[in-house]
N, C-alpha and C positions, 0 to 999 in steps of 0.2 A: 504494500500500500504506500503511496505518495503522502508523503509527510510536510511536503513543502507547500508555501503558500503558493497559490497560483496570482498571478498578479498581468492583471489585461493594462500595455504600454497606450499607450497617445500618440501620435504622429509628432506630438511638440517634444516630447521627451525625447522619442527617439531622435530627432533632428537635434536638439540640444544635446543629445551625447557624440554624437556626431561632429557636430561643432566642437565640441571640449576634446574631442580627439579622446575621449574614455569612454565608448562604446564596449570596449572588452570587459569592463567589471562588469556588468551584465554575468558573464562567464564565470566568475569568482563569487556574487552573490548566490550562495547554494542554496539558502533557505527558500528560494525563490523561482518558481515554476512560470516563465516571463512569457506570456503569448500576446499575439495581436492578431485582430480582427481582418481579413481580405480589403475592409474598408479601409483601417489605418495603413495597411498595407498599400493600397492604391494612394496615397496622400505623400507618400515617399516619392517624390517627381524628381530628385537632382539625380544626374546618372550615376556620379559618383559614390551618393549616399545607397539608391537601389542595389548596387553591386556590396558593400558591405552590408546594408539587410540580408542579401541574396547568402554571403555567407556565413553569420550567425543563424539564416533558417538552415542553410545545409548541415553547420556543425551541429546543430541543434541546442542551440543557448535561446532560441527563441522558434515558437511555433506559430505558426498560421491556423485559426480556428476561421473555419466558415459557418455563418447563421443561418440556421435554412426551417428551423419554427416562423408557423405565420406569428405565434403569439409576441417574439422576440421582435422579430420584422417590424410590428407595428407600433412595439415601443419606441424600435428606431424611429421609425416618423416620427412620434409624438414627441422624441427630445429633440430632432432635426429645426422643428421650430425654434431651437434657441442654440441650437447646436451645429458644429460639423458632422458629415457623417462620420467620422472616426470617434467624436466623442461622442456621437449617438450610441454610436452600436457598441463601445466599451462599456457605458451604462446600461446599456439593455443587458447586456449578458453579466455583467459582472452582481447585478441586484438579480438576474433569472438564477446565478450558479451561487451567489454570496460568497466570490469574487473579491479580491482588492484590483482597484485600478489606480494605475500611474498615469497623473495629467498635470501636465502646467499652466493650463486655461484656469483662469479665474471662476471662469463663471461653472464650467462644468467640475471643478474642486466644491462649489458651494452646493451644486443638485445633489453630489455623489454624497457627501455629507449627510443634508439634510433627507436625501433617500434611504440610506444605506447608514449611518451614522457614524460613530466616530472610529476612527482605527482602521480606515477602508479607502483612504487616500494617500498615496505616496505621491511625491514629485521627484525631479529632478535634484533639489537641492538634499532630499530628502534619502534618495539613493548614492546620493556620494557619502553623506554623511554614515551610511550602513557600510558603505564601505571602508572609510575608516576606522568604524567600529570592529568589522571584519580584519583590519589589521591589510586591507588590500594596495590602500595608499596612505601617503603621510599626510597630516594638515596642511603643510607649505605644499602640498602636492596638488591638494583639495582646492586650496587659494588660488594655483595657478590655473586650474580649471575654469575656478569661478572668476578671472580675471578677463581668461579665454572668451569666455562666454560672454562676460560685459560687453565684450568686443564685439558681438554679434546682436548687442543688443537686449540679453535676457537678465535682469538684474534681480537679486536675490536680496535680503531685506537684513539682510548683516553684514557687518564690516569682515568679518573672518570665520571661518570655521572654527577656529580657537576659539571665537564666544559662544559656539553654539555646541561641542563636543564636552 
């Protein structure tokens, strides 16, 4: 029996590890059974990024789950109105299986919450820090990530990981 948590990614995360150039801890986080949806999957459009998805699906550090319940399917709608489909369809399945999902959308962290409640939301900043915990990278490792990352735009709401470990 699978002991580990299963945890549905976002297209934002995934892009945001991508960017931080630390996609691999994914690989070292073992507690964690990391799948995405055919949706978030299709929301990966730079070629460079699809080719590293394509090999994390191959190694198998991350699986493709396809939706094929109409009952799932038309949740997806109903969060499509406030939502991407990627973060559609990671809430629809992750509230059908009770599920955690990894997202850095704002708004689809507050539904997942208030659907799903507390302890069912991972992000980005939120998986580096496991991984430190994990002993996978150092804080000034973590810093240079989250610096990487500023650089692209995505800001995290602490000066360092040293305030937050």
């Amino acid at each position: 029996m699978n002991s580990r948590l299963v945890v549905l990614l976002d297209a934002c995360v995934l892009i945001n590890l991508f960017n931080g150039e630390c996609f691999d801890l994914l690989g070292g986080l073992i507690q964690y059974d990391f799948r995405i949806t055919t949706h978030v999957e299709g929301e990966i459009t730079d070629s460079g990024q699809v080719s590293i998805l394509q090999r994390l699906i191959e190694n198998e550090v991350v699986c493709t789950v396809s939706i094929t319940d109409d009952k799932t399917n038309m949740r997806i709608e109903q969060y499509m109105q406030k939502l991407a489909a990627g973060e559609a369809s990671c809430m629809a399945l992750a509230i059908k299986n009770n599920w955690l999902i990894c997202t850095d959308d704002c708004l689809a962290s507050k539904l997942a919450y208030n659907e799903m409640g507390p302890g069912k939301v991972l992000s980005t900043p939120g998986l580096i820090l496991q991984a430190i915990r994990n002993g996978l990278i150092s804080i000034d490792k973590a810093d240079e990530i989250k610096k990487q990352l500023e650089e692209c735009r995505f800001r995290m709401s602490f000066v360092s990981f040293h305030d937050i470990v």
